[in-house]
C-alpha positions in Angstrom: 136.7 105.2 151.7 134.9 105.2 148.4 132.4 103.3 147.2 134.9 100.7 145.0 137.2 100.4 147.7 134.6 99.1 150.7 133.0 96.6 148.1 136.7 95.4 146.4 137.5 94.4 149.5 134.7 92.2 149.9 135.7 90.6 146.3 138.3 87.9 144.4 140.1 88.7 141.7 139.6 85.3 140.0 135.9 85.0 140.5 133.1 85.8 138.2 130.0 87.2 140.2 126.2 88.0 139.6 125.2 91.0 140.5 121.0 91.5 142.0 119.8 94.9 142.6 116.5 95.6 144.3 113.2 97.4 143.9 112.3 98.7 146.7 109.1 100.0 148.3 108.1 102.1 150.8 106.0 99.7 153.8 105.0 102.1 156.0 107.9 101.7 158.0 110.9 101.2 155.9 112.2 99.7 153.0 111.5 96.5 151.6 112.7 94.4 148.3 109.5 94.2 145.8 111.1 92.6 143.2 115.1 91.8 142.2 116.4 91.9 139.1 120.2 90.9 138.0 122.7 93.6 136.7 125.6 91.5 135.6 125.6 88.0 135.2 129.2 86.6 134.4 131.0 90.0 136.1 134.5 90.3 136.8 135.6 92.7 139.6 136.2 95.0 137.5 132.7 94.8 136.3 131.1 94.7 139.5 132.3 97.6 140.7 131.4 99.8 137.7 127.4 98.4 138.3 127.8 98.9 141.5 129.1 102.4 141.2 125.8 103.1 138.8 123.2 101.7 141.1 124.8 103.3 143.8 123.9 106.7 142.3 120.0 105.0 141.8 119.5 104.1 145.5 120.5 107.5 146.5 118.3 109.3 144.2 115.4 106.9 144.8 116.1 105.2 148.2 118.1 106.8 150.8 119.5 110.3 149.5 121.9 110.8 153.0 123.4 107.1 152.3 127.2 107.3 153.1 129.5 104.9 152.1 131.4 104.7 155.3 127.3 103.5 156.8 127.3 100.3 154.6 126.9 97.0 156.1 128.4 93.8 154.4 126.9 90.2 155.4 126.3 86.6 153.9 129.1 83.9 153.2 131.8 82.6 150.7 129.2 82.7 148.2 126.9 85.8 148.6 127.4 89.2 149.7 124.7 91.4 151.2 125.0 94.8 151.2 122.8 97.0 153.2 122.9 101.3 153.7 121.6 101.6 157.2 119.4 98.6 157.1 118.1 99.1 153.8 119.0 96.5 151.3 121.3 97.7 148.0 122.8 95.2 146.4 123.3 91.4 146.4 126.5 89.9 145.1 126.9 86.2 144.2 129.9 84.6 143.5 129.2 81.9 140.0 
């Protein structure tokens, strides 16, 4: 499965969505958010999925470089998604 499919299925068509991504810094232990900062405000699917896509290639570099796709964890509600890659948090999606 690739990256657009898992997260498309998590998505509306006829919503807009803000997108957060995360700085993250080493504890010690893991991961953990440092600061947050919004990618797309006012993001169609379409949209989403194309930041997504580009701060997908980010975390790897900087974050988790053996993060699969098929490892990614979805949680929250009918208004925000949480997506994690093995624990470690990657991106935030909130529906406007």
């Amino acid at each position: 499965m690739t990256l657009e499919k898992a997260i498309a299925k998590e998505l509306n068509e006829t919503e807009s969505y803000t997108v957060i991504a995360h700085e993250l810094i080493h504890d010690g232990v893991g991961w953990s958010t440092n600061s947050s900062w919004y990618i797309a405000k006012d993001a169609d699917k379409a949209k989403v999925l194309e930041v997504a896509r580009g701060r997908w290639g980010v975390f790897k570099a900087n974050y988790s470089p053996r993060a699969k796709v098929k490892d990614l964890s979805f949680d929250g509600d009918d208004s925000i998604i949480y997506i994690n890659s093995d624990y470690v948090p990657f991106l935030e999606i909130r529906t406007n």
